[in-house]
Backbone and ligand atoms as CSV (ligand in chain L), in Angstrom:
chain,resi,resn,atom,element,x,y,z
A,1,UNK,N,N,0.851,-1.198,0.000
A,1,UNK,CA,C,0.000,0.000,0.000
A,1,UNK,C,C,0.885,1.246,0.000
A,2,UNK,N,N,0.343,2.290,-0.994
A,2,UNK,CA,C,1.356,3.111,-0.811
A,2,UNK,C,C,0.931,4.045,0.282
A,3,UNK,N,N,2.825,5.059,0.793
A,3,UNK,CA,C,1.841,6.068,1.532
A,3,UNK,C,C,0.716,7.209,1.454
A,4,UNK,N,N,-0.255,7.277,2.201
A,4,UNK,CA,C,-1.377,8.459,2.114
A,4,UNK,C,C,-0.782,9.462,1.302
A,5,UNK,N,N,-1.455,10.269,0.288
A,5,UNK,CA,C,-1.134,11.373,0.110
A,5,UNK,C,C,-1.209,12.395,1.194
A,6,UNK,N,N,-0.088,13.225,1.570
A,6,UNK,CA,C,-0.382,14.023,2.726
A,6,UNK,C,C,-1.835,15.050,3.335
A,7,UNK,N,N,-2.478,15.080,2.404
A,7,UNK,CA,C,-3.974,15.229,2.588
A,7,UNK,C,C,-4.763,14.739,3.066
A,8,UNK,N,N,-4.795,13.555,3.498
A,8,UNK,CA,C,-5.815,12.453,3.677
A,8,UNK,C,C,-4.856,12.302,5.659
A,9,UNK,N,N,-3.717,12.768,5.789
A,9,UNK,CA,C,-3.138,12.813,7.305
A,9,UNK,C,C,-4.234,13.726,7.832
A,10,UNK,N,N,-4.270,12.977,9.047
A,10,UNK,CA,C,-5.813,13.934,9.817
A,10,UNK,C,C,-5.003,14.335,11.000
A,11,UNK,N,N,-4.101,15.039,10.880
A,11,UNK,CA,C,-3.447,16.274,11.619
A,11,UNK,C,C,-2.500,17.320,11.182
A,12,UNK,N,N,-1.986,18.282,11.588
A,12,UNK,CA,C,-1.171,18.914,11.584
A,12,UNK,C,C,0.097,19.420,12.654
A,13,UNK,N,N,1.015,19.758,12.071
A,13,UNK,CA,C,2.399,19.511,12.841
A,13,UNK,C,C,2.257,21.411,13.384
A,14,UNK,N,N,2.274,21.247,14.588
A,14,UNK,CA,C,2.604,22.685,15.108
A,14,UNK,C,C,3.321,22.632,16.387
A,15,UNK,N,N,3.785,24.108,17.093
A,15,UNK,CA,C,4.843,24.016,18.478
A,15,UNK,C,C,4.014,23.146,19.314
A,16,UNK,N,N,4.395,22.130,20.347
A,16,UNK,CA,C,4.092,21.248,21.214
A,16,UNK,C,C,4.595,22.341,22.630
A,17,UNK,N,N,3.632,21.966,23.460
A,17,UNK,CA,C,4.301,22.478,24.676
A,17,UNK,C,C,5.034,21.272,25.789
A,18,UNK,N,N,4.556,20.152,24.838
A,18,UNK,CA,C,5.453,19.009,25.576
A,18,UNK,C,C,6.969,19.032,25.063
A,19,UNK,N,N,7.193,18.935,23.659
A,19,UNK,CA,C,8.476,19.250,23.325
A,19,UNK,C,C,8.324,19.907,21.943
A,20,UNK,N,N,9.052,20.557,21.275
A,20,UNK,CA,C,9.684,21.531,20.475
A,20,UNK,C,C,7.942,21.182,19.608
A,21,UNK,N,N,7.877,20.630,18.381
A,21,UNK,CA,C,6.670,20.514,17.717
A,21,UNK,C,C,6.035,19.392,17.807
A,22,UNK,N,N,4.731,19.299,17.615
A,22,UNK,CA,C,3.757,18.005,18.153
A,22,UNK,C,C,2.969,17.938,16.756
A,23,UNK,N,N,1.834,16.933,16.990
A,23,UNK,CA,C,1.340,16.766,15.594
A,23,UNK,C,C,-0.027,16.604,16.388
A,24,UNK,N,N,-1.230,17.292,15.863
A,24,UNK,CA,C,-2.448,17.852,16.264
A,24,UNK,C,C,-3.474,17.288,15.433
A,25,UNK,N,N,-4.374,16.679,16.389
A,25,UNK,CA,C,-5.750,16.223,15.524
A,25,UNK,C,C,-6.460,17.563,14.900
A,26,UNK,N,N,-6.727,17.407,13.662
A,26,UNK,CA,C,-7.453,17.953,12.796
A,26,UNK,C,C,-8.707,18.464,12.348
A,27,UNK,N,N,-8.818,17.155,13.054
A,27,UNK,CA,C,-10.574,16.468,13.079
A,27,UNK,C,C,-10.607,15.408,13.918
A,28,UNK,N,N,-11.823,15.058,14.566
A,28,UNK,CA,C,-12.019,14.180,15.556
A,28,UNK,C,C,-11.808,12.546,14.367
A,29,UNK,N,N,-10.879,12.319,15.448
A,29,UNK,CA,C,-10.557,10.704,14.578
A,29,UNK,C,C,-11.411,9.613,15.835
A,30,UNK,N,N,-11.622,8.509,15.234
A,30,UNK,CA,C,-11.997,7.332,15.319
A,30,UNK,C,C,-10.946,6.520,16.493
A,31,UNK,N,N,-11.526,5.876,17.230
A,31,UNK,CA,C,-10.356,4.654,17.581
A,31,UNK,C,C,-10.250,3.948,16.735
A,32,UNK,N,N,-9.032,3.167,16.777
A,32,UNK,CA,C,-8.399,2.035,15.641
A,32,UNK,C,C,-8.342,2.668,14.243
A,33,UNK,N,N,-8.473,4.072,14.367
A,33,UNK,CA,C,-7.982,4.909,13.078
A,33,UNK,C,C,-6.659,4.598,12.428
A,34,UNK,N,N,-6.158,4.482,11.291
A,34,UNK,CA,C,-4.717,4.352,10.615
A,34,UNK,C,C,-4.598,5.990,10.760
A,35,UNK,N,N,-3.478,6.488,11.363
A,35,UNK,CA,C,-3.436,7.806,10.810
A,35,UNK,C,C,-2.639,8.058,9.946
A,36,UNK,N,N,-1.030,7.255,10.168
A,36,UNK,CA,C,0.159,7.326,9.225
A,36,UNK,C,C,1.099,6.377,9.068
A,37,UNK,N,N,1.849,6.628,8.337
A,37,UNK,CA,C,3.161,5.476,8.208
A,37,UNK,C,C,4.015,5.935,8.639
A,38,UNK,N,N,4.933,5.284,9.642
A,38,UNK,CA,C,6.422,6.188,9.939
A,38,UNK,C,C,7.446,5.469,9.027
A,39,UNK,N,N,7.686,6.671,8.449
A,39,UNK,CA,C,8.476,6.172,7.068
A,39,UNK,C,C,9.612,7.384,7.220
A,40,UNK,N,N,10.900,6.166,6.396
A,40,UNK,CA,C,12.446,6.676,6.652
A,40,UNK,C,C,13.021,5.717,5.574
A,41,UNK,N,N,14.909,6.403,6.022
A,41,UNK,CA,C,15.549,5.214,5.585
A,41,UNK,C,C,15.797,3.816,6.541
A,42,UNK,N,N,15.697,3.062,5.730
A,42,UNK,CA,C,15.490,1.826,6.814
A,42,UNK,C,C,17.198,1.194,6.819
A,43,UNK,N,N,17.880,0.876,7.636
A,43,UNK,CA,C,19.233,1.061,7.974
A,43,UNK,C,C,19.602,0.313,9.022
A,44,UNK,N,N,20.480,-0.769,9.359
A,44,UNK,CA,C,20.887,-1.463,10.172
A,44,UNK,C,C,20.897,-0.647,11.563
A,45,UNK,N,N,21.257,-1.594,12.662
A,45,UNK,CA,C,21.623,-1.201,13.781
A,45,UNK,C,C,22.775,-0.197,13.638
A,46,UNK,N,N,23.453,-1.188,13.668
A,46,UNK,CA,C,25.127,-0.826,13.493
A,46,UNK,C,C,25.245,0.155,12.984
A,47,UNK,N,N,24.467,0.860,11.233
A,47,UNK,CA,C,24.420,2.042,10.892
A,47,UNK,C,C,24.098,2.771,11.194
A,48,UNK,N,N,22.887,2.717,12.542
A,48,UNK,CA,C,22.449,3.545,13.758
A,48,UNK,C,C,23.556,4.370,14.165
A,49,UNK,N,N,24.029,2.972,14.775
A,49,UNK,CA,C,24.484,3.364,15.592
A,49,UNK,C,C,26.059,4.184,15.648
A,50,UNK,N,N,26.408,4.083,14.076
A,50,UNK,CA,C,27.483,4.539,13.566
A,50,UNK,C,C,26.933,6.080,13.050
A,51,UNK,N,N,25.957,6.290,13.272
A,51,UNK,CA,C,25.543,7.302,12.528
A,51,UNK,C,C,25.325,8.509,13.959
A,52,UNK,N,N,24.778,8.371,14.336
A,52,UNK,CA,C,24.553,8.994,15.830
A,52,UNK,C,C,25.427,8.547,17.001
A,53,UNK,N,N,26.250,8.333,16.659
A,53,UNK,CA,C,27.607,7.734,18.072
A,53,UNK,C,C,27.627,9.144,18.916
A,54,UNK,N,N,28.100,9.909,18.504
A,54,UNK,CA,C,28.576,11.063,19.759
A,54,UNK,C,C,26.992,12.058,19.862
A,55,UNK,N,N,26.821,12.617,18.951
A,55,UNK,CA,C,25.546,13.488,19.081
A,55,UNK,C,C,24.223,12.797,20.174
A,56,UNK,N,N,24.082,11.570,19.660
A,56,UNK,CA,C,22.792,11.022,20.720
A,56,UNK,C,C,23.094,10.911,22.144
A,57,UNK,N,N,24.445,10.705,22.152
A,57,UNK,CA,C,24.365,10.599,23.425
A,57,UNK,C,C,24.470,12.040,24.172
A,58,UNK,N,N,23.707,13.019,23.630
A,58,UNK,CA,C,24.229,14.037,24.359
A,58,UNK,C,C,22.279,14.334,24.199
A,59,UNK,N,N,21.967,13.962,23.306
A,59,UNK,CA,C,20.429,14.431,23.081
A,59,UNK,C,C,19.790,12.978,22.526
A,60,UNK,N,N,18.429,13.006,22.567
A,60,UNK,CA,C,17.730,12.088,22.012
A,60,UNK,C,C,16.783,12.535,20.659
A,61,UNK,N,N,16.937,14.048,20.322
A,61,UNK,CA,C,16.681,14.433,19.308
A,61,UNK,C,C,16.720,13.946,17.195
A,62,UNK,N,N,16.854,12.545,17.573
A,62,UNK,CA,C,16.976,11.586,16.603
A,62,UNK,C,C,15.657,11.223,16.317
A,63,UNK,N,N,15.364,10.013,15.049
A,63,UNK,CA,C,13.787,9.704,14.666
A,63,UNK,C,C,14.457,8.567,14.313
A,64,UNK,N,N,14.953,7.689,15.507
A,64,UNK,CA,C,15.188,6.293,14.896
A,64,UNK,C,C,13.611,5.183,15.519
A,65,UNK,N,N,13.502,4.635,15.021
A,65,UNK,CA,C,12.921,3.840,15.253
A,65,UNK,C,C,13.349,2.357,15.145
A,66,UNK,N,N,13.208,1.288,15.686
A,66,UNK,CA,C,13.500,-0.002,15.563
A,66,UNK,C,C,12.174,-0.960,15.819
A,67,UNK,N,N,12.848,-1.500,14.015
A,67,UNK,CA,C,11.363,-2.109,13.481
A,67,UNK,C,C,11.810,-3.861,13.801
A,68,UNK,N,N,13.251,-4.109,13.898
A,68,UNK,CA,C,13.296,-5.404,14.335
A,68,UNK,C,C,14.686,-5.940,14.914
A,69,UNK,N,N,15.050,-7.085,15.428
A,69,UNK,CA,C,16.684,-6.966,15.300
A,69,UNK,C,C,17.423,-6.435,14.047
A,70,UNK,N,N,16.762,-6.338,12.777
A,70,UNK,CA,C,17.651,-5.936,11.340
A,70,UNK,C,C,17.690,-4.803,11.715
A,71,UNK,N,N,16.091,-4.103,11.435
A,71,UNK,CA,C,16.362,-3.007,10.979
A,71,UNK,C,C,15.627,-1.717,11.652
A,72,UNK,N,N,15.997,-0.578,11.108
A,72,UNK,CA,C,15.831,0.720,12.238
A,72,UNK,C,C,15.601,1.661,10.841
A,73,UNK,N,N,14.276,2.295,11.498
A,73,UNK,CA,C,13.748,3.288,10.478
A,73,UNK,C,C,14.317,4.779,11.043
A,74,UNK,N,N,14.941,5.335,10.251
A,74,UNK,CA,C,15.599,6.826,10.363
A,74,UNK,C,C,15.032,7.640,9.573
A,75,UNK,N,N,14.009,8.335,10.404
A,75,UNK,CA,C,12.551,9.261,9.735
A,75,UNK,C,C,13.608,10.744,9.493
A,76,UNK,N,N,15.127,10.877,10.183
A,76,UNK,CA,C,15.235,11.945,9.474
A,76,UNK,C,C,15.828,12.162,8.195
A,77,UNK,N,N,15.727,10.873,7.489
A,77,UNK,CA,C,15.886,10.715,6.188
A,77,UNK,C,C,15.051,10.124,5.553
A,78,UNK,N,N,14.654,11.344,4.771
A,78,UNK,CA,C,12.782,10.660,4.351
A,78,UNK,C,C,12.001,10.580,4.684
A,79,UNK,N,N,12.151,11.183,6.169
A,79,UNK,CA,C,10.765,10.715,6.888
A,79,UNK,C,C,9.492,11.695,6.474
A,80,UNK,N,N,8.241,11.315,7.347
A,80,UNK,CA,C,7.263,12.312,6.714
A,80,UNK,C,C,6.832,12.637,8.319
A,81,UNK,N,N,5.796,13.012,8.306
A,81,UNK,CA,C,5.569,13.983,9.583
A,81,UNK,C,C,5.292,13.115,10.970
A,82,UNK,N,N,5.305,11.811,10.769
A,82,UNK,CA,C,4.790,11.019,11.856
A,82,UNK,C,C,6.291,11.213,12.784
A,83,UNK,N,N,7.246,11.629,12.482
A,83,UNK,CA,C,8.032,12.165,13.574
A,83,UNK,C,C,7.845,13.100,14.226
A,84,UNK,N,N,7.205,13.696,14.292
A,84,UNK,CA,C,6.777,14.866,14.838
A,84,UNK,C,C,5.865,14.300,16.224
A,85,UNK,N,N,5.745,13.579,15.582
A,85,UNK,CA,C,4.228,12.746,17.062
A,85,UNK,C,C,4.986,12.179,18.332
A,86,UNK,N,N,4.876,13.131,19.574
A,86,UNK,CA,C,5.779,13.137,20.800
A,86,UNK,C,C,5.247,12.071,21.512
A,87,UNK,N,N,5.784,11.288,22.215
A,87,UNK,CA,C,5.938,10.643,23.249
A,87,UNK,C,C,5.231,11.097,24.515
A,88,UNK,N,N,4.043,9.948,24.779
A,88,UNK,CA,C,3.372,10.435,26.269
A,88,UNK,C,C,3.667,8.490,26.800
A,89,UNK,N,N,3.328,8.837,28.548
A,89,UNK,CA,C,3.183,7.365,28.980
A,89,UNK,C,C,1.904,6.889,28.908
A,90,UNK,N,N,1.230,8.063,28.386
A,90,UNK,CA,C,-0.210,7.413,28.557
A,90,UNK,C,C,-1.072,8.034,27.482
A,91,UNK,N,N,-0.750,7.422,26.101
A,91,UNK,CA,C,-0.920,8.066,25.056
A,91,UNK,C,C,-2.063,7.882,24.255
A,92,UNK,N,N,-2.529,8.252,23.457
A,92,UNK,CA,C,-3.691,8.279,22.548
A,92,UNK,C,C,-3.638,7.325,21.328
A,93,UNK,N,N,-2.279,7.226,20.693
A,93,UNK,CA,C,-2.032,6.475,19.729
A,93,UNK,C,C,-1.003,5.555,19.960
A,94,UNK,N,N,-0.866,4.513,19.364
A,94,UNK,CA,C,0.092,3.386,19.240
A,94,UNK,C,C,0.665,2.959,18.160
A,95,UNK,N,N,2.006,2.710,18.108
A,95,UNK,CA,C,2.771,2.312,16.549
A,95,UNK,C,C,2.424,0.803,16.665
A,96,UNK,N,N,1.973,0.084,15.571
A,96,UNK,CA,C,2.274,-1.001,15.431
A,96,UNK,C,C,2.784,-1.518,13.917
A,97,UNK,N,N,3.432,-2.277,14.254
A,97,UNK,CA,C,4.406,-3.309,13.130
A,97,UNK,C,C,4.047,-3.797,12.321
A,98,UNK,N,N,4.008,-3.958,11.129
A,98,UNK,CA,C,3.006,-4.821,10.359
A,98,UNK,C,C,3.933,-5.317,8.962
A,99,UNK,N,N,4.284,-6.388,8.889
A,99,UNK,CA,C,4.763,-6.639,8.337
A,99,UNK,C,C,6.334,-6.365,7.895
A,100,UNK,N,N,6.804,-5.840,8.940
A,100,UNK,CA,C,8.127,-4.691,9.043
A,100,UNK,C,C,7.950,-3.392,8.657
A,101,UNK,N,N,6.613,-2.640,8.398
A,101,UNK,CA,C,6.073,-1.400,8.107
A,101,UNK,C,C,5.659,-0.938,9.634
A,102,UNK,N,N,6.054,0.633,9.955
A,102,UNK,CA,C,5.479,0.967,11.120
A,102,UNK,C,C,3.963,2.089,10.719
A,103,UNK,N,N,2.929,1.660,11.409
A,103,UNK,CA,C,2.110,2.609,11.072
A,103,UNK,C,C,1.388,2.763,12.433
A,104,UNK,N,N,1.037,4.180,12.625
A,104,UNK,CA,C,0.173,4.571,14.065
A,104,UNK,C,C,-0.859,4.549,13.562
A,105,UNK,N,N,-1.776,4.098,15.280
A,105,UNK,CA,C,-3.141,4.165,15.266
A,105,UNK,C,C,-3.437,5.002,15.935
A,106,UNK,N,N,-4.896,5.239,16.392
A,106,UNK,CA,C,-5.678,5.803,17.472
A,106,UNK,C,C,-5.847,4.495,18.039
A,107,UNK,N,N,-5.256,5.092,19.737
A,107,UNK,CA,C,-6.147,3.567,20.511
A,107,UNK,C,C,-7.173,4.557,21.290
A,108,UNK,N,N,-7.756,5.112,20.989
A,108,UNK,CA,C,-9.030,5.584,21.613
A,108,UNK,C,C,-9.175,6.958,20.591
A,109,UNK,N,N,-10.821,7.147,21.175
A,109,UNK,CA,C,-11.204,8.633,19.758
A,109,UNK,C,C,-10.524,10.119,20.416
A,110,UNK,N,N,-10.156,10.564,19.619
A,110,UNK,CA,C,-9.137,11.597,19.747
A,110,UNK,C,C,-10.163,13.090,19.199
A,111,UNK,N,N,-10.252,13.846,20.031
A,111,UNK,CA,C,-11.240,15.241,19.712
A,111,UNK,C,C,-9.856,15.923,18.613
A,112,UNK,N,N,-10.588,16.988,17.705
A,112,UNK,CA,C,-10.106,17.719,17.012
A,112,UNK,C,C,-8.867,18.749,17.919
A,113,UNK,N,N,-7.815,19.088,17.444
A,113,UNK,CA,C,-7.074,19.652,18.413
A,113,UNK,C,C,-6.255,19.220,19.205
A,114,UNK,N,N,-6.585,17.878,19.744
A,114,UNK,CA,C,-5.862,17.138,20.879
A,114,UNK,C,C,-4.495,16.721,20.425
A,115,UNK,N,N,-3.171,16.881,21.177
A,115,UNK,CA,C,-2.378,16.270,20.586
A,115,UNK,C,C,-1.964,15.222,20.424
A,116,UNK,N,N,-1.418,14.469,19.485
A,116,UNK,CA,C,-1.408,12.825,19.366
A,116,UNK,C,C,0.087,12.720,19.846
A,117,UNK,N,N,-0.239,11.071,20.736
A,117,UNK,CA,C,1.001,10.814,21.145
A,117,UNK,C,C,1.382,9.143,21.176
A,118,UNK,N,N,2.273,8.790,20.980
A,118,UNK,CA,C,2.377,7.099,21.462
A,118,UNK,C,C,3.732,7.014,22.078
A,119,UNK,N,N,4.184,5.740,23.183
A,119,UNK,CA,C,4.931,5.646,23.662
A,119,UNK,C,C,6.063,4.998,23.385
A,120,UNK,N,N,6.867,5.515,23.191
A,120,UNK,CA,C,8.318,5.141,23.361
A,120,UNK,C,C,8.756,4.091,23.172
A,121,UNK,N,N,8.594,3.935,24.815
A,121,UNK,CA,C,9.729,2.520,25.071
A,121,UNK,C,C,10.489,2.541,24.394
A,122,UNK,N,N,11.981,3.375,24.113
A,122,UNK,CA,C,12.880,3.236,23.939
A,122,UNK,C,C,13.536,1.457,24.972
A,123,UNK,N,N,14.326,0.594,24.282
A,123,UNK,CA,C,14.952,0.115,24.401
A,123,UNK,C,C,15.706,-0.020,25.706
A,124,UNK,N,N,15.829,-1.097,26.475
A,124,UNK,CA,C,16.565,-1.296,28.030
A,124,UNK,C,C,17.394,-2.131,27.560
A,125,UNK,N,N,18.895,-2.296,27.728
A,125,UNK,CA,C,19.505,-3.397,27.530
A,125,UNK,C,C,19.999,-3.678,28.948
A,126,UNK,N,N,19.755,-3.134,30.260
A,126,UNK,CA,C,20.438,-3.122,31.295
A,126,UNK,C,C,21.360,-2.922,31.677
A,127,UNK,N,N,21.848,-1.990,31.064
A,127,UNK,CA,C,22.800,-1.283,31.014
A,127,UNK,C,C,22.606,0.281,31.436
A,128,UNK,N,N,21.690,0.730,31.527
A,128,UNK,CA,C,21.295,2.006,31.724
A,128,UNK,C,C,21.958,2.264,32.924
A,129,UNK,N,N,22.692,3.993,32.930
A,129,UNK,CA,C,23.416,4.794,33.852
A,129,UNK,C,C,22.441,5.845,34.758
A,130,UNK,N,N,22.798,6.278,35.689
A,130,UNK,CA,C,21.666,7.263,36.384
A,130,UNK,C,C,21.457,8.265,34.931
A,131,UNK,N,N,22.966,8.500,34.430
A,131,UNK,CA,C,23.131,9.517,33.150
A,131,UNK,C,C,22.011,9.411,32.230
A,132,UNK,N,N,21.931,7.986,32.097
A,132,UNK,CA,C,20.821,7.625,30.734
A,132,UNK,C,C,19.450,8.059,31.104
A,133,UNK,N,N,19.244,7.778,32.315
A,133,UNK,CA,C,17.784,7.814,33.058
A,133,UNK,C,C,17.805,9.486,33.168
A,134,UNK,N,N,18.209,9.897,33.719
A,134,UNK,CA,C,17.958,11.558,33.618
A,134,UNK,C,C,17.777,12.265,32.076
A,135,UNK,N,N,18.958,11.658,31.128
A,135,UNK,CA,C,18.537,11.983,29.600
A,135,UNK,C,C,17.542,11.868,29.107
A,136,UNK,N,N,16.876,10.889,29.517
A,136,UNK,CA,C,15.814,9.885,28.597
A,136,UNK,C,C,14.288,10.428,30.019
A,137,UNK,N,N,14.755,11.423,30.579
A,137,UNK,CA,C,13.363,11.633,31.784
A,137,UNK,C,C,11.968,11.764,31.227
A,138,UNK,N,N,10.968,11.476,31.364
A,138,UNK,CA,C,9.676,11.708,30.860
A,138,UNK,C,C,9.013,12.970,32.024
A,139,UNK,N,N,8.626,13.998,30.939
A,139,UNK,CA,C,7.771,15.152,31.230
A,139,UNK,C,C,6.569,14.924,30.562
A,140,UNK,N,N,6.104,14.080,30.480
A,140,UNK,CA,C,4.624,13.804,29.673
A,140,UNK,C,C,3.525,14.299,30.522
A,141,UNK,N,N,3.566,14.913,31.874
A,141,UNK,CA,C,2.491,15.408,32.812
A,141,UNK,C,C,1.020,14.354,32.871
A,142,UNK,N,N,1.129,13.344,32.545
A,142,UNK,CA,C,-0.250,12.618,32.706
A,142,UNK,C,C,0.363,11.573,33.864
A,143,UNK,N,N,-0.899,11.481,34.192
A,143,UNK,CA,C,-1.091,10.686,35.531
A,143,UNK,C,C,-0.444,9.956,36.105
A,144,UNK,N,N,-0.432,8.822,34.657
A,144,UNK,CA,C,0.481,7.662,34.378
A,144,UNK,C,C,1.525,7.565,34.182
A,145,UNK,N,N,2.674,9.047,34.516
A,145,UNK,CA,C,3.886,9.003,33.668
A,145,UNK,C,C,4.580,8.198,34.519
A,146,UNK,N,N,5.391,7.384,33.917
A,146,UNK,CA,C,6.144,6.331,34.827
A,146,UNK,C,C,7.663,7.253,35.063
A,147,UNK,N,N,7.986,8.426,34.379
A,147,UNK,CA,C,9.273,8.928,34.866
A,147,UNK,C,C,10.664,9.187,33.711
A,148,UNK,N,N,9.784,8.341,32.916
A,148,UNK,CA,C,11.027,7.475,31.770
A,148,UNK,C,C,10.489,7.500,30.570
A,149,UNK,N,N,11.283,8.168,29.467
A,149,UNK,CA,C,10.680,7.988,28.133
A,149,UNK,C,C,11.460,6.345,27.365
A,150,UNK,N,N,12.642,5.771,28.853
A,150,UNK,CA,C,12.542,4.421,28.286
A,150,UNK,C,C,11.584,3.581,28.662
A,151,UNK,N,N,11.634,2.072,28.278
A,151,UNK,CA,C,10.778,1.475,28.304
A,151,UNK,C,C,10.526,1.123,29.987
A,152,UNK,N,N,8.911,0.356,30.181
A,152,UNK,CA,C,8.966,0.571,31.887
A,152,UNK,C,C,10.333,-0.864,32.090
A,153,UNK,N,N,10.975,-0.818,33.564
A,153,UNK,CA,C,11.694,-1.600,33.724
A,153,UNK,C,C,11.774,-3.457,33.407
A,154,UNK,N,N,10.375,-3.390,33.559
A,154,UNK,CA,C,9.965,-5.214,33.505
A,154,UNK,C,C,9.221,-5.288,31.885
A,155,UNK,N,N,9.661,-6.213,30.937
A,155,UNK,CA,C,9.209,-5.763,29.772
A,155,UNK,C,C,7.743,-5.809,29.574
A,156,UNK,N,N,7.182,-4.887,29.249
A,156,UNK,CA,C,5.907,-4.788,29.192
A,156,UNK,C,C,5.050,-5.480,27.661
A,157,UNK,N,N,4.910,-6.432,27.630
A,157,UNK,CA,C,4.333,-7.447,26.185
A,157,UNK,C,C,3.199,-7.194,25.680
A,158,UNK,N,N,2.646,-5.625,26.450
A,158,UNK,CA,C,1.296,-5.082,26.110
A,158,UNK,C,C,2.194,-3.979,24.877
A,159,UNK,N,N,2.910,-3.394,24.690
A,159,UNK,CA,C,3.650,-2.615,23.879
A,159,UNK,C,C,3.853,-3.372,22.679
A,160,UNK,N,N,3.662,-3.157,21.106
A,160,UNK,CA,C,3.292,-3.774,20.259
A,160,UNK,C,C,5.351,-3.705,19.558
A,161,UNK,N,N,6.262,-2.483,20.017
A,161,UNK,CA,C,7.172,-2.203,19.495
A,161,UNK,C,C,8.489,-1.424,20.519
A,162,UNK,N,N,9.568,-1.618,20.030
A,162,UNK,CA,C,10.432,-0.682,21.025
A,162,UNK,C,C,10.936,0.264,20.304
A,163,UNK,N,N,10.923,1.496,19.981
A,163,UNK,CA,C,11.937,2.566,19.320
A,163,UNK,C,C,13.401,2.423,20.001
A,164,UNK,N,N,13.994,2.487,19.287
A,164,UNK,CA,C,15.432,2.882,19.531
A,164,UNK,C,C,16.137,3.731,20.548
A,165,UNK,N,N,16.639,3.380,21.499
A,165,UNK,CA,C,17.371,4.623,22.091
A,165,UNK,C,C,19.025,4.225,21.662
A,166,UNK,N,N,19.885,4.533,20.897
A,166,UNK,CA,C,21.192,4.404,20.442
A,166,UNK,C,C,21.689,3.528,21.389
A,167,UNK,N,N,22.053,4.345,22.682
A,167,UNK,CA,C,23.073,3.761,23.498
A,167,UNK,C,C,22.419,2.864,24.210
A,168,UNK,N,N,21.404,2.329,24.075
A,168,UNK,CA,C,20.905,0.894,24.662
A,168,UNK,C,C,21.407,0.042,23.729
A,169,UNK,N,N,21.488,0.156,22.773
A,169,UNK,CA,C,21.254,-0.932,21.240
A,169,UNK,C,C,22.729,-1.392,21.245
A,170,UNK,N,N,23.633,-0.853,21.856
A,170,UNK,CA,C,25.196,-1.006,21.292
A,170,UNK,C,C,25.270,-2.523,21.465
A,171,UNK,N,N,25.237,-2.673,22.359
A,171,UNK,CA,C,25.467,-4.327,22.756
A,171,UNK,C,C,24.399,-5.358,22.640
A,172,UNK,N,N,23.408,-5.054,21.632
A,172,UNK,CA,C,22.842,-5.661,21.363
A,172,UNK,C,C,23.209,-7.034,20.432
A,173,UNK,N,N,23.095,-8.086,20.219
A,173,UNK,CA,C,24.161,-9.028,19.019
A,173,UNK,C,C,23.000,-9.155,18.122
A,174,UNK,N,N,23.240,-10.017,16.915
A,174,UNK,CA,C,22.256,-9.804,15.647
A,174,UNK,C,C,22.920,-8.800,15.162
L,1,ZN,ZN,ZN,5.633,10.238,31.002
């Protein structure tokens, strides 16, 4: 399937007051809505991780995503606006996997305006430093925020995917 023509995306990308820009319902969407594809170059670990070595670890300002042990979608090459869609712990939308394609949903109906969000879970290899945990802190202000824009500590098998956090992935094998 190809991607939506950008017309048929039922939001728009404007300043977030959670972080720098967010991506905004449009129109009241549906639960189990498709809204988009997160689409990039799709690129090994290793090229991740060769690619963002010093910079990530100073910021998390990257759009990697990790679609499996292969491979890792890098939305800032090529990507289209579903990077823009910030990170809450207790979010409105969810990425799921499909076939090695990432595409978000609505997991519940979303009013016009509201901002869309899905979670993280960046990557734990157990390795994490107090350093990492303060980098990676979650300001998502909802109820539920567990603290952490990584994943919660015990793996959670309700999460359909893990995004990438670089310096978890290093020692990953595969
Ligand atoms: Zn949070």
């Amino acid at each position: 399937m190809p991607p939506r023509p950008a017309a048929a995306v039922p939001f728009i990308v404007r300043r977030s007051a959670v972080a720098g820009r967010g991506a905004f319902a449009r129109r009241d969407i549906k639960k189990g809505e498709r809204l988009i594809e997160y689409l990039g170059e799709r690129i090994s670990h290793a090229t991740a991780d060769a690619r963002y070595e010093d910079e990530t670890m100073r910021s998390h300002h990257t759009f990697l995503f990790s679609v499996s042990r292969r491979t890792v979608i890098d939305a800032s090459v090529g990507g289209n606006d579903a990077r823009f869609i910030n990170h809450s712990c207790d979010p409105n939308c969810e990425a799921v996997i499909e076939r090695s394609r990432v595409f978000i949903y609505a997991r519940r109906p979303i009013a016009a305006g509201e901002e869309l969000f899905y979670d993280y879970a960046y990557e734990r290899d157990g390795t994490e430093t107090s350093e990492d945990e303060a980098r990676y802190a979650c300001r998502c202000g909802t109820a539920r925020c567990r603290g952490t824009i990584l994943a919660p500590r015990k793996p959670d098998h309700r999460l359909p995917h893990h995004a990438v956090a670089r310096h978890t992935d290093k020692h990953r094998g595969a």
